[in-house]
C-alpha positions as CSV (number, residue, x, y, z in Angstrom):
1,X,90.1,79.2,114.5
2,X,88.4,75.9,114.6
3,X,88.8,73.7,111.5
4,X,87.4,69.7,110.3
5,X,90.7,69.0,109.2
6,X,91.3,65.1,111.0
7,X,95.1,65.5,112.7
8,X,95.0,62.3,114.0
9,X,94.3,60.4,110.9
10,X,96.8,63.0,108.9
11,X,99.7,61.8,111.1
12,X,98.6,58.0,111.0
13,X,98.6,58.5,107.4
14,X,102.0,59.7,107.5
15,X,103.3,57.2,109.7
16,X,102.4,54.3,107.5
17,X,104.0,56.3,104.1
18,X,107.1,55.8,106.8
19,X,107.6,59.2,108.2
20,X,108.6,59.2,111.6
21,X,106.2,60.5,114.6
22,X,108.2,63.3,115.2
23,X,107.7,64.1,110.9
24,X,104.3,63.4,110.7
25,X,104.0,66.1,114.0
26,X,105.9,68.5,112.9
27,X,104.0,68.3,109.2
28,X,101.0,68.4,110.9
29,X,101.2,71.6,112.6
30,X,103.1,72.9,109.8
31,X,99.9,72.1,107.8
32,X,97.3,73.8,110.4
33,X,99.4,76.9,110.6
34,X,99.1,77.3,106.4
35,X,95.5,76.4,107.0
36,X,94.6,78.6,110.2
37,X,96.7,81.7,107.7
38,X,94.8,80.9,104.6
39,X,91.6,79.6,105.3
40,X,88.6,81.9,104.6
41,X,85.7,81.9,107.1
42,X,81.7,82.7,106.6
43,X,82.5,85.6,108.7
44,X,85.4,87.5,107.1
45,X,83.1,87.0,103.3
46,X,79.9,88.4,105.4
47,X,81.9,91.3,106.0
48,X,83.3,91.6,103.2
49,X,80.1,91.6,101.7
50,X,78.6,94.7,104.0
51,X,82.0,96.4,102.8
52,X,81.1,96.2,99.3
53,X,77.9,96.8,99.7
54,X,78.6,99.8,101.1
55,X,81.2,100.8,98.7
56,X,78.1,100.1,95.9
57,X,75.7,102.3,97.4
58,X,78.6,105.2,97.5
59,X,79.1,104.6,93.9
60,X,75.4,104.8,93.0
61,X,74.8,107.8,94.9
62,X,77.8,109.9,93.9
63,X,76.7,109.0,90.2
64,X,73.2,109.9,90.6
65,X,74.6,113.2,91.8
66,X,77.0,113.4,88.8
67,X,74.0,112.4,86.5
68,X,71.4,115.6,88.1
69,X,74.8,117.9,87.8
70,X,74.8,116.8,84.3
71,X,71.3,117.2,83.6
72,X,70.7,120.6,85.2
73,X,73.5,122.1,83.4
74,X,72.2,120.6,79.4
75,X,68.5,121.6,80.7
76,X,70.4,125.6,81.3
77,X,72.2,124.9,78.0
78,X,68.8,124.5,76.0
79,X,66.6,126.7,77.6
């Protein structure tokens, strides 16, 4: 997974707060692991987004069924 996050400047950042270089590494791919795990993409929300989508239009239709089961049954009750 590609990311923006700057590695270089991370660990120069590091360096001059007086970590050594072999701390600022190993921080620094400790952090773009936790990133790379956590990081949510355009392309896991747009299909998450289909997903629930779909799961709407299941919902809709099995009320709409419910609803016609519902109002054949009062329409035998009154008639």
């Amino acid at each position: 997974m590609s990311n923006n996050f700057d590695t270089v400047t991370f660990m120069d950042t590091l360096v001059e707060g007086h970590f050594s270089q072999k701390q600022a590494k190993a921080l620094t791919v400790a952090l773009l692991h936790l990133i790379d795990m956590h990081l949510v993409t355009k392309d896991y929300l747009d299909m998450r987004l289909v997903q629930l989508k779909f799961e709407i239009i299941q919902w809709m239709v099995g009320l709409m069924l419910v609803q016609s089961g519902v109002t054949a049954v009062l329409f035998k009750l009154l008639h």
